[in-house]
Every structure is written in C-alpha cells, then in structure tokens.
N, C-alpha and C positions, 0 to 999 in steps of 0.2 A: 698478380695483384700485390703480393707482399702480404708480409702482418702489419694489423690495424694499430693507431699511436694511438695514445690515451692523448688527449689536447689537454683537458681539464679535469681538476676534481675540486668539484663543490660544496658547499656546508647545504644543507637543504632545513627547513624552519623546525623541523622532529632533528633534533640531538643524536641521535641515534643512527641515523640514512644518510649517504653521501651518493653526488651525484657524478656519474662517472662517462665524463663528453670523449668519444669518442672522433677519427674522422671519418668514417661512413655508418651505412646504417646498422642496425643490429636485428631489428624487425621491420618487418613489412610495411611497407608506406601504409600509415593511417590504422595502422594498429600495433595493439600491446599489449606485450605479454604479462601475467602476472604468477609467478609463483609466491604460494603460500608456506609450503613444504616441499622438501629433494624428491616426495615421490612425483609430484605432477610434474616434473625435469625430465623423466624418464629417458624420452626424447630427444633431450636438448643436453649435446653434451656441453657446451658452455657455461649453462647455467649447474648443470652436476657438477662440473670442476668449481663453480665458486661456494655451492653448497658443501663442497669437502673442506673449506675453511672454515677451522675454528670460530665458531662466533657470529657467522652469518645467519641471520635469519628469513629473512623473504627476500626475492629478487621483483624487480620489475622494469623490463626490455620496452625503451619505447625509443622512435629514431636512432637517433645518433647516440642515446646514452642509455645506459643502464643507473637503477637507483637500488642501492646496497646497504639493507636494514641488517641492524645487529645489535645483539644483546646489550644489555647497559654493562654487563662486567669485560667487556670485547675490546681487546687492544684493536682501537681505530687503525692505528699506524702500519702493525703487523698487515691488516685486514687490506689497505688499503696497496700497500705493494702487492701482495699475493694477487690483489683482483687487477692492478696493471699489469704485469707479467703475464695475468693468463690470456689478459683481454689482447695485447702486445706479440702473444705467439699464438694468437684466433688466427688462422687465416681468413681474409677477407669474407662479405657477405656474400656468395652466389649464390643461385638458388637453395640448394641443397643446407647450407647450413644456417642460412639464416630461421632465428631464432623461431620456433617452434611451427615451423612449415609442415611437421607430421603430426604433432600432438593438436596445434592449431584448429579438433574440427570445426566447422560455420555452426553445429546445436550449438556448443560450449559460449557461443556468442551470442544467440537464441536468449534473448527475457524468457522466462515461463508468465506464461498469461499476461492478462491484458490485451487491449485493444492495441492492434497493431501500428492501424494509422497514427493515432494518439502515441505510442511508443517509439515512430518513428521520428513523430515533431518534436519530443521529447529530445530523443536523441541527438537532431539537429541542433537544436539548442545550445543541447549543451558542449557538442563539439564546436558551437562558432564562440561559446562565451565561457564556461567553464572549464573545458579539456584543456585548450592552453593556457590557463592560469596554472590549474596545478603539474600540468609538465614542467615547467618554470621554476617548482619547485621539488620537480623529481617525482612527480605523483600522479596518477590518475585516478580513472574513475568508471566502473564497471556499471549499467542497469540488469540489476538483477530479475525485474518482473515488477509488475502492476498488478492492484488486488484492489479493486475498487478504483478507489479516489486516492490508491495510498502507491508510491513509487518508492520502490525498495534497490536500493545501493549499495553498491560495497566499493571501498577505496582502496586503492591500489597503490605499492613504491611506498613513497614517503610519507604518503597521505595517511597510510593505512593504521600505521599504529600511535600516531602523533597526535594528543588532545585536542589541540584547537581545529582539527580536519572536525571529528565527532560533533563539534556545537559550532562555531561560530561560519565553517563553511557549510553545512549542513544549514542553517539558519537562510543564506544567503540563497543555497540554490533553489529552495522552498519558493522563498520569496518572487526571485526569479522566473520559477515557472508557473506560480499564482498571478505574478502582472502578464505573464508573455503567454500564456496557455492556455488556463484555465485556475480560477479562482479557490477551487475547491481542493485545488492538487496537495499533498501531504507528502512529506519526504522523510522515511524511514531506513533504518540499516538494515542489512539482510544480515 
C-alpha cells in the first residue's frame, strides 16, 4: 500500500486545531476517535508519535483526517510538519493499525443511562444533521448519557476547546432536538 500523503491542511474555526486530510482512512468507517491525553493513546501508536510533539494537545481521528489541537504558545509550523512526516511514514490503514481498533472497546461508546431508544433517536440525529457539520470543521461530537430530560455531551477535535462550540453550537443542537424529539430535551456538557 505505501505511506499515506497528507492532501491537505486546514485552518479549522478554534485558532488553535488544524485539520489534517489525509488520502485514506485513519479510523473506522463511521467512527472517531478522540484523545484527550497521551495516556488514552496507549494503543495507538500514531497518535503516541503525535503526542511526543511539542505542543500537541488533544488528537481527534475521524475518516480521512486527523484534527491537531495545540497549545496557544505552540509553534503551528514546527507542529504541522512533524505531524505530516509522521502521518507520511504511517503505513497505510489495515486492519491492525488503524486507529484505535484495540483500545476502541463498544462500553467506551456506551452513554451511561438513559433511555435507550430515546438515545438511539438521539443519536441518529445527530449523525444525519450535526456530525457532518462539525467534521467539516475538524470536530466532533460524543453522547455521553441522559439524566432525565437532560442529554450530556462532550466535543471532540476542534470543537472541543474552541468557544463558540460551548454556546452557540450547543444552543443549536438543544433546539434541534426540542423541534425533532422531544420538546423538553436539555443539552448539557459532560
């Protein structure tokens, strides 16, 4: 198969994360990885090689790209060659290495609580109407569990540490799943 090219690298709406197109996949059709910290990499030695750079702070593997947060005092530039290079001598995606096929287990994907069916329509949702907006912009979007009436999230990639993700996308998926759901629905951060 070769090593994979870097096609692109993109500004993503957080100053801080840049989004890095690859041309094949890096995670598993229809899912995403997110690291918060090197230790949940354990696993994944791709992601360990990008967390040994200076400056890196959370990863997030979705298709064909990776989205590369880093500190506000982080030479972009440096950051941004070290992560072509590494992504450049990845060999290709096969089974075995692509991105977090051992650490990946189906719990860690598990909401805690809530009503299933209700967290599944949820979840449809927001994969047909919210998932590809913020992959678009390097980002996703985890359900972390239902408590009530109350749907607890966490954002992922670009999304995750970037201000207007916190209110003004949070505002919108609320709304979203009050017209398309259920009226009473609340949308909080984990």
């Amino acid at each position: 198969m070769g090593a994979m090219k870097v096609s692109s690298i993109q500004p993503t709406p957080n100053p801080n994360a840049f989004k890095f197109l690859v041309d094949r996949p890096l995670a598993k059709s229809g899912q995403s990885l997110a690291y918060a910290k090197p230790e949940q990499a354990r696993n994944d030695v791709l992601a360990q090689g990008m967390f040994a750079i200076p400056g890196v702070e959370t990863l997030f593997f979705c298709d064909n790209f990776v989205t590369v947060s880093m500190t506000a005092a982080a030479d972009w530039r440096a950051i941004a060659e070290q992560v072509t290079r590494l992504l450049e001598s990845h060999i290709g995606a096969d089974e075995a290495t692509i991105a977090g096929s051992a650490a990946d287990s189906p719990l860690e994907r598990l909401p805690k609580g809530g009503d299933p069916e209700l967290l599944a329509r949820i979840n449809g949702l927001l994969d047909d109407r919210v998932r590809p907006a913020l992959a678009g912009d390097g980002g996703g979007l985890q359900v972390m569990g239902l408590d009530g009436k109350t749907l607890f999230i966490r954002y992922q990639g670009a999304c995750g540490s970037c201000p207007s993700s916190t209110t003004g996308t949070l505002m919108a998926i609320q709304n979203l799943l009050q017209s398309e759901i259920d009226e009473e629905l609340v949308v909080a951060m984990d």
